[in-house]
Every structure is written in C-alpha cells, then in structure tokens.
N, CA and C atoms as a LAMMPS dump frame, in Angstrom:
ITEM: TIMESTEP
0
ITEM: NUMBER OF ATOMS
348
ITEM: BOX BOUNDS ff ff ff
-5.0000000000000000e+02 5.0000000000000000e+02
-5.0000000000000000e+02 5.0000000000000000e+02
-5.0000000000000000e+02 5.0000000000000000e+02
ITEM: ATOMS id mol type element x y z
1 1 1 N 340.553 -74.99 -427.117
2 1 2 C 340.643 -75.732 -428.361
3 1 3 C 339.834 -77.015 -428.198
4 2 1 N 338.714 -77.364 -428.823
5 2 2 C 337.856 -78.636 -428.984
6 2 3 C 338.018 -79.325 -430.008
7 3 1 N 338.313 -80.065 -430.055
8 3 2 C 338.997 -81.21 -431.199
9 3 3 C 338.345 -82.471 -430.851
10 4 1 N 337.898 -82.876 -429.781
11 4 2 C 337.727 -84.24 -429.191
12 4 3 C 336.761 -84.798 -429.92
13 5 1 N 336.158 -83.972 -430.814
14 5 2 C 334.711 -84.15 -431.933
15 5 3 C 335.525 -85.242 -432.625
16 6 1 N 336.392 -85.092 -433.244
17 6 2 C 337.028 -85.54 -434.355
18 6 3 C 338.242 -86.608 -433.955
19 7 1 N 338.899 -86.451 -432.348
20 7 2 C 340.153 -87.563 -432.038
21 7 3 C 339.542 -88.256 -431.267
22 8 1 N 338.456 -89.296 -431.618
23 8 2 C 338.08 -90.117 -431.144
24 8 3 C 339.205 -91.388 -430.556
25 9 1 N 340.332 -91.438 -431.536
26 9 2 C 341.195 -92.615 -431.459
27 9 3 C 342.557 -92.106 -431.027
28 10 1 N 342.866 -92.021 -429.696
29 10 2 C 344.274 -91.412 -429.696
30 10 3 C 345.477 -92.65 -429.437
31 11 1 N 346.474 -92.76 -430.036
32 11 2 C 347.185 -93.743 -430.152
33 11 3 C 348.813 -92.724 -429.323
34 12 1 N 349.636 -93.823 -428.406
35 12 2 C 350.845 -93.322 -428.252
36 12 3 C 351.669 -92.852 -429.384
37 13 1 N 351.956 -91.379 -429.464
38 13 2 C 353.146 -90.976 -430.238
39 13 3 C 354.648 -91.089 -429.552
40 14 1 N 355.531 -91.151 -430.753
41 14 2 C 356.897 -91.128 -430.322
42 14 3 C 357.176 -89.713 -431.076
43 15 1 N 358.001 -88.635 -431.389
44 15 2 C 358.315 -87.74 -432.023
45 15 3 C 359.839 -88.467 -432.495
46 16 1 N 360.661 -88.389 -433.612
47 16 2 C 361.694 -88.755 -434.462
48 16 3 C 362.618 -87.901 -434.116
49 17 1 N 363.959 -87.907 -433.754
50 17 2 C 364.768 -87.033 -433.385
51 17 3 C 365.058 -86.057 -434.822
52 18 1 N 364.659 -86.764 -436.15
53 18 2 C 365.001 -86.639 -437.108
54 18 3 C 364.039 -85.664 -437.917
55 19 1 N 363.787 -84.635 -438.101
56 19 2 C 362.729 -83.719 -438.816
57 19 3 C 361.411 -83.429 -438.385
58 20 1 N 361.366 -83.932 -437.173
59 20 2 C 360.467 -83.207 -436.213
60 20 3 C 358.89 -84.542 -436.763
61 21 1 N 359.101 -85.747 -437.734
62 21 2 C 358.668 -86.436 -437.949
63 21 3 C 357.688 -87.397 -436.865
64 22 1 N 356.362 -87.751 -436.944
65 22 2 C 355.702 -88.08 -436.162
66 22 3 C 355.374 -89.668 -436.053
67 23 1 N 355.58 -90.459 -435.409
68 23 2 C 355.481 -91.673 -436.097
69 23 3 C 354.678 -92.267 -434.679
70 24 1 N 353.868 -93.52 -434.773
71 24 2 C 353.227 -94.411 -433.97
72 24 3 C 354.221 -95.18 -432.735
73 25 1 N 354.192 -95.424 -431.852
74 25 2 C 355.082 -96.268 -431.172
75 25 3 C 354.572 -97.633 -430.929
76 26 1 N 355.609 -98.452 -431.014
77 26 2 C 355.294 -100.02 -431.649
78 26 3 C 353.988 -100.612 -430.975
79 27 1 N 353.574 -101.236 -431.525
80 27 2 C 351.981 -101.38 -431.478
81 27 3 C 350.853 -101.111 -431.773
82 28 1 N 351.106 -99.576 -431.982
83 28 2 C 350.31 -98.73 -432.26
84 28 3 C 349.782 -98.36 -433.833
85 29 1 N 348.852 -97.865 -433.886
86 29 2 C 348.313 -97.43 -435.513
87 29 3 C 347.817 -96.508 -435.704
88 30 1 N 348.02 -95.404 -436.678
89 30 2 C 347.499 -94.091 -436.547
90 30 3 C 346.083 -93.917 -437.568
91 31 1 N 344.935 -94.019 -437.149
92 31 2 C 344.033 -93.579 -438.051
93 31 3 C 344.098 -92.341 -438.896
94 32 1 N 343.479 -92.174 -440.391
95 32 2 C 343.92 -90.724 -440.927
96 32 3 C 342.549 -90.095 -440.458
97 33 1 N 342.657 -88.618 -440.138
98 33 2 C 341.691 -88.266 -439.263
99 33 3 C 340.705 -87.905 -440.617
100 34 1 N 339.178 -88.196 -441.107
101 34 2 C 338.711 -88.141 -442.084
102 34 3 C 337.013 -87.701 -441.564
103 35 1 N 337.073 -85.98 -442.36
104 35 2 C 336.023 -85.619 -441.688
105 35 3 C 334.781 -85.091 -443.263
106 36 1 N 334.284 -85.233 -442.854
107 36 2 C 332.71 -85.137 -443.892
108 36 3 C 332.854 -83.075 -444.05
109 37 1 N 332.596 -83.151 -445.504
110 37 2 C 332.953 -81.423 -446.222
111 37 3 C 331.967 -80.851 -445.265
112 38 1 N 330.786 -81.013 -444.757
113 38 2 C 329.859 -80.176 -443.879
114 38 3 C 330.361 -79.595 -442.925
115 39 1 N 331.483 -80.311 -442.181
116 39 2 C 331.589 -79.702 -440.659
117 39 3 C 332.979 -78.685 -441.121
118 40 1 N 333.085 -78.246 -442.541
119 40 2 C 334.022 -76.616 -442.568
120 40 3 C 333.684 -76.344 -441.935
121 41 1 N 332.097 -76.004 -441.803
122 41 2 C 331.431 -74.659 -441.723
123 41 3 C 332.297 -74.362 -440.279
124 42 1 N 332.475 -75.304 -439.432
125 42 2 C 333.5 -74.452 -438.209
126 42 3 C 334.796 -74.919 -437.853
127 43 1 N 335.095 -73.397 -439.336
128 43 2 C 336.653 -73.044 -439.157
129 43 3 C 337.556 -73.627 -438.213
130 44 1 N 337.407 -72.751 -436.543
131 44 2 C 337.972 -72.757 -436.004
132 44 3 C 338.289 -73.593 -435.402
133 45 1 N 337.565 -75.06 -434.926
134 45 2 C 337.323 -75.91 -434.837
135 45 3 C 338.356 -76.753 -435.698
136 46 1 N 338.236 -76.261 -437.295
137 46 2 C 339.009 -77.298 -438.096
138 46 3 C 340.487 -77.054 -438.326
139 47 1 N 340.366 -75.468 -437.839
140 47 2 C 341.742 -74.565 -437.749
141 47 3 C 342.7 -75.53 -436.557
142 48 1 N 342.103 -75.861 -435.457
143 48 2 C 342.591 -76.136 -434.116
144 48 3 C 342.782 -77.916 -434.788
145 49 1 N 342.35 -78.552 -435.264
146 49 2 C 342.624 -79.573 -435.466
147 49 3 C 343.594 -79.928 -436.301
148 50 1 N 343.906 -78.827 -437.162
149 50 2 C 344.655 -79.193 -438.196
150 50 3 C 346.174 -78.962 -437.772
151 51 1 N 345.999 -77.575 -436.86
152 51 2 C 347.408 -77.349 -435.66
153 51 3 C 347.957 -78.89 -434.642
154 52 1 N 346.877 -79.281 -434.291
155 52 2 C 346.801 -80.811 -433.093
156 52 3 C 347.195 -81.68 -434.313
157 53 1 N 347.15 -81.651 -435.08
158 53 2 C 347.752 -83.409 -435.99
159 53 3 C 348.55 -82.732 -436.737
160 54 1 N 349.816 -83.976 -437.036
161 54 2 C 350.693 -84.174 -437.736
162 54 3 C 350.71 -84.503 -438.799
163 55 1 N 349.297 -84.756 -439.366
164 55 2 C 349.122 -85.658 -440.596
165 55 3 C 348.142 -84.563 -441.139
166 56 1 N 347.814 -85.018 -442.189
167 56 2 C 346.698 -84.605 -443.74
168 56 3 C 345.281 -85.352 -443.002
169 57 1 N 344.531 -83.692 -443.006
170 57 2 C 343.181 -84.322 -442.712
171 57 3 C 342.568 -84.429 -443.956
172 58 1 N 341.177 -85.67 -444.257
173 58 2 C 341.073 -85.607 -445.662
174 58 3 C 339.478 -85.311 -445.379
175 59 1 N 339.074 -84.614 -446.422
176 59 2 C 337.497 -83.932 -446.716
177 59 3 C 337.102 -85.388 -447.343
178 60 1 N 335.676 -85.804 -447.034
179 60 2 C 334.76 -86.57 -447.782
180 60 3 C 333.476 -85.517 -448.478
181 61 1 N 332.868 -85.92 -449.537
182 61 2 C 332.022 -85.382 -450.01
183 61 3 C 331.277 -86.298 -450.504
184 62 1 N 329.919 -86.764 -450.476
185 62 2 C 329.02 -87.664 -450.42
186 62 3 C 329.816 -88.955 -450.273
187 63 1 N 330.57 -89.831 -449.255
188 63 2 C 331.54 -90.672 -449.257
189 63 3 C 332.562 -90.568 -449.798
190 64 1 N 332.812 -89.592 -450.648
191 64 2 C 334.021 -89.881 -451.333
192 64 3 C 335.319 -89.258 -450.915
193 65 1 N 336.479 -88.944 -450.93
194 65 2 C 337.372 -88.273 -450.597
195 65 3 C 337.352 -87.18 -451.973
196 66 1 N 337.381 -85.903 -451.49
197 66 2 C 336.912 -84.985 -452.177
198 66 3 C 338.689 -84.067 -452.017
199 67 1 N 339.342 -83.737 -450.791
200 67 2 C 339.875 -82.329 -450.069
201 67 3 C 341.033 -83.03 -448.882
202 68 1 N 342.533 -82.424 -449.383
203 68 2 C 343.079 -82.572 -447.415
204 68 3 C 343.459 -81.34 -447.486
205 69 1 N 343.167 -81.294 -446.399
206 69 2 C 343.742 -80.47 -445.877
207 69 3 C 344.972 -80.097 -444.715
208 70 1 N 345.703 -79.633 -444.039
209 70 2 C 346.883 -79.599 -443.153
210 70 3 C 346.97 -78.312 -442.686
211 71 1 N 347.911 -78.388 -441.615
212 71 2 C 348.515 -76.826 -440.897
213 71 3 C 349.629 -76.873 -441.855
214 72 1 N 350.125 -75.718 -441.903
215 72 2 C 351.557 -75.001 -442.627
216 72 3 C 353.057 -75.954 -442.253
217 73 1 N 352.964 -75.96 -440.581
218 73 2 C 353.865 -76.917 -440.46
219 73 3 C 354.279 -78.265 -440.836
220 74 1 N 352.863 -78.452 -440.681
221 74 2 C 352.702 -80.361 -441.637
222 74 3 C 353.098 -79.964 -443.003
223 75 1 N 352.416 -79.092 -443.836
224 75 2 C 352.798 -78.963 -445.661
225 75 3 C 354.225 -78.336 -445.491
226 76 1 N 354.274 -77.924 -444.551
227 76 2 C 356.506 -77.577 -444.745
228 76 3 C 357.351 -78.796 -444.744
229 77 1 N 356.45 -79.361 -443.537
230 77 2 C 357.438 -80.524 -443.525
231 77 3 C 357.34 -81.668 -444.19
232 78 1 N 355.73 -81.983 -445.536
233 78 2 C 356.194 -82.484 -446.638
234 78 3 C 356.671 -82.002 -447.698
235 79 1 N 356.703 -81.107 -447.888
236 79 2 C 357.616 -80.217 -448.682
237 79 3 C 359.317 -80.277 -448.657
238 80 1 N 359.338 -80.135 -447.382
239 80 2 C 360.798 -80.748 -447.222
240 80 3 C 361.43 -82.179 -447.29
241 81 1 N 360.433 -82.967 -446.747
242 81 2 C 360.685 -84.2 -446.942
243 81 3 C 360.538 -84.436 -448.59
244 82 1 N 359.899 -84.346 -449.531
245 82 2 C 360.07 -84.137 -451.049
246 82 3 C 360.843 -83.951 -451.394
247 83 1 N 361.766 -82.52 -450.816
248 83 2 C 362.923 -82.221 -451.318
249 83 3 C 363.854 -83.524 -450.924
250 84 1 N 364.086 -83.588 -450.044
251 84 2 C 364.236 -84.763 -449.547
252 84 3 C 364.982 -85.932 -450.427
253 85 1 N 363.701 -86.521 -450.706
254 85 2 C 363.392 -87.966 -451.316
255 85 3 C 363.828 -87.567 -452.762
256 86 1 N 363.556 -86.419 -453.783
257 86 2 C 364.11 -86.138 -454.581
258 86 3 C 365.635 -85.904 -454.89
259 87 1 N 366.371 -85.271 -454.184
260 87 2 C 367.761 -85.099 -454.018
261 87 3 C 368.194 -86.738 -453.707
262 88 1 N 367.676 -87.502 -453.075
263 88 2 C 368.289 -88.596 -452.949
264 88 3 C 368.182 -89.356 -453.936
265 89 1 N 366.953 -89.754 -454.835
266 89 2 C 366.531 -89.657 -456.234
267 89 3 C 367.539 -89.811 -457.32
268 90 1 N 367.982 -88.276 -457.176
269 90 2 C 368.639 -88.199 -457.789
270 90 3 C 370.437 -88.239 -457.917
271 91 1 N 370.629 -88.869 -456.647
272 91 2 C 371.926 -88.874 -455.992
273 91 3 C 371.805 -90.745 -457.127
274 92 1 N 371.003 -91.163 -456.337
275 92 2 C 371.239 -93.065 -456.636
276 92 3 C 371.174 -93.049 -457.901
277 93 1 N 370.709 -92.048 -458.812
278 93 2 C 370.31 -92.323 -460.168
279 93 3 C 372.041 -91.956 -460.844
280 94 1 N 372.661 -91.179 -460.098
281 94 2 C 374.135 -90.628 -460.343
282 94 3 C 375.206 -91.525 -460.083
283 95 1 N 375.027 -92.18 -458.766
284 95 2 C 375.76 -93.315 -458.554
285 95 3 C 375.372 -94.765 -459.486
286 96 1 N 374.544 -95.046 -459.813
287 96 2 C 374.044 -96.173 -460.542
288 96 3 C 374.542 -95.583 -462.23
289 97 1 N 374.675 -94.524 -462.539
290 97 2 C 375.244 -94.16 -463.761
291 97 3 C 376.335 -94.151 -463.478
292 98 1 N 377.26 -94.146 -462.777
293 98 2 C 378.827 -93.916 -462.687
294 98 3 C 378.911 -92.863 -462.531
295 99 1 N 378.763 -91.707 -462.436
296 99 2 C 378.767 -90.158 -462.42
297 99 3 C 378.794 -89.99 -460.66
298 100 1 N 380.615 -90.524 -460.244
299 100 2 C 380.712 -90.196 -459.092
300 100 3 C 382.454 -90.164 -458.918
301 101 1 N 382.961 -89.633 -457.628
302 101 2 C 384.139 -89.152 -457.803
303 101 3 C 384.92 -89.966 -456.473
304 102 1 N 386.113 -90.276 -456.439
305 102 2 C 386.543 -90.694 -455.098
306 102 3 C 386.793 -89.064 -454.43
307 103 1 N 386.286 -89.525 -453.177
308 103 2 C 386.294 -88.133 -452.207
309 103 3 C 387.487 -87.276 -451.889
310 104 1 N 388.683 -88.63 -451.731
311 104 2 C 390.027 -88.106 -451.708
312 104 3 C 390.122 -87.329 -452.893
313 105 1 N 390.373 -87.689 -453.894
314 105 2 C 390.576 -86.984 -455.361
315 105 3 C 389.756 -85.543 -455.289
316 106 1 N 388.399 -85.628 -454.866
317 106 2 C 387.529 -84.181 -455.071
318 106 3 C 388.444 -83.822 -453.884
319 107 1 N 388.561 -83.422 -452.985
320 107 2 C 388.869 -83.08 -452.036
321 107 3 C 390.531 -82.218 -451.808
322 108 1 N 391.448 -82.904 -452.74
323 108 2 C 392.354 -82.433 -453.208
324 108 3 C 392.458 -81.829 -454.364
325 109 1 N 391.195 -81.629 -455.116
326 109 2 C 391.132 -80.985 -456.306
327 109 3 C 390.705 -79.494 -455.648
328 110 1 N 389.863 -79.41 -454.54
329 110 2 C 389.237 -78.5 -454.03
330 110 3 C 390.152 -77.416 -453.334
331 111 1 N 390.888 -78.426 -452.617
332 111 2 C 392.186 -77.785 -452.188
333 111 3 C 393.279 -77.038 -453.008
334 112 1 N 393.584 -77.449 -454.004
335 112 2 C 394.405 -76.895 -454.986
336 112 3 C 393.768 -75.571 -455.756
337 113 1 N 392.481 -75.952 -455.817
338 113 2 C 391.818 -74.684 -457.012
339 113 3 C 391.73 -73.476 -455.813
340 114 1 N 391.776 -73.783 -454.61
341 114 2 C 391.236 -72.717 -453.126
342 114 3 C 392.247 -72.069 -453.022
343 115 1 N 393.286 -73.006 -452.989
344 115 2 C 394.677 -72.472 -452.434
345 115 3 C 394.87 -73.052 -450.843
346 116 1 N 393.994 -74.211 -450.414
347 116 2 C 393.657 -74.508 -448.899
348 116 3 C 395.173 -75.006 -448.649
C-alpha cells in the first residue's frame, strides 16, 4: 500500500473509546488530506488511502473543491454519528417543549401495562 504520495503530514492520533472516532492528540492538528481530480486515474492508490484515513478526502478541480470522497467505514460512521446528532436534536427540542415524563411515573406505568 503507497500512500506516502499524499501523507506528507502525519500528526499523533489518539482513537476515542467512544465510536471508533479519530481525533488529534493535544497539540496536534489534522490536515484534510486534499488531492487534485487528476491523480483518480490511480484507483488503487486512492482506494488504499481512503482505507488509511479517517477523514473525507476532498477532490480539487482547477483549485476548486469539486468531490470527497471516503472508505465505507468513514461514511458509516458519519452516518451514524448523524443519526446521532439528530436523535439528540430531537430529544432537546422535546425537553425544551415540556414533552417529558418523570422516569419513576413511566416506569411504573410500564410495569403495570406488562404485568412486571
């Protein structure tokens, strides 16, 4: 696997006990890895890089940001993290409306309708 074209800047990672999340360790700064639309042309190359980072590689096209791209695992795991941030979203938007229950009360309601 040759990647070294492209990780010119390698910075200490920590891994997050928490969602397999990738984050910098203090001091540190993660460049976004940002490669020019020409060098698709090798796949495998961009295949292997996109497996090696944790992050969104982004396509330029005459300077501009054109394309990201990612491995499956990275787009799962913003995908999940979305779900995520949405469900919570929509949790604070429930509590800030009043549309919430004391736990004891649900909890003995749950029990009674079960038969627990």
């Amino acid at each position: 696997m040759n990647v070294s074209k492209y990780q010119k800047n390698k910075f200490p990672l920590q891994k997050w006990p928490y969602y397999g999340i990738i984050r910098p360790l203090k001091g540190a700064e993660i460049m976004p890895q940002i490669i020019p639309i020409r060098d698709l042309k090798n796949t495998s190359e961009i295949s292997a890089l996109c497996r090696a980072s944790a992050e969104p590689i982004f396509i330029t096209k005459n300077g501009y940001g054109d394309m990201v791209i990612m491995s499956m695992e990275t787009y799962e795991k913003y995908l999940y993290l979305q779900d995520v941030y949405t469900k919570l979203d929509t949790a604070e938007k429930d509590i800030a409306e009043g549309r919430t229950r004391d736990a004891r009360e649900s909890l003995r309601t749950l029990r009674q309708k079960h038969g627990i």
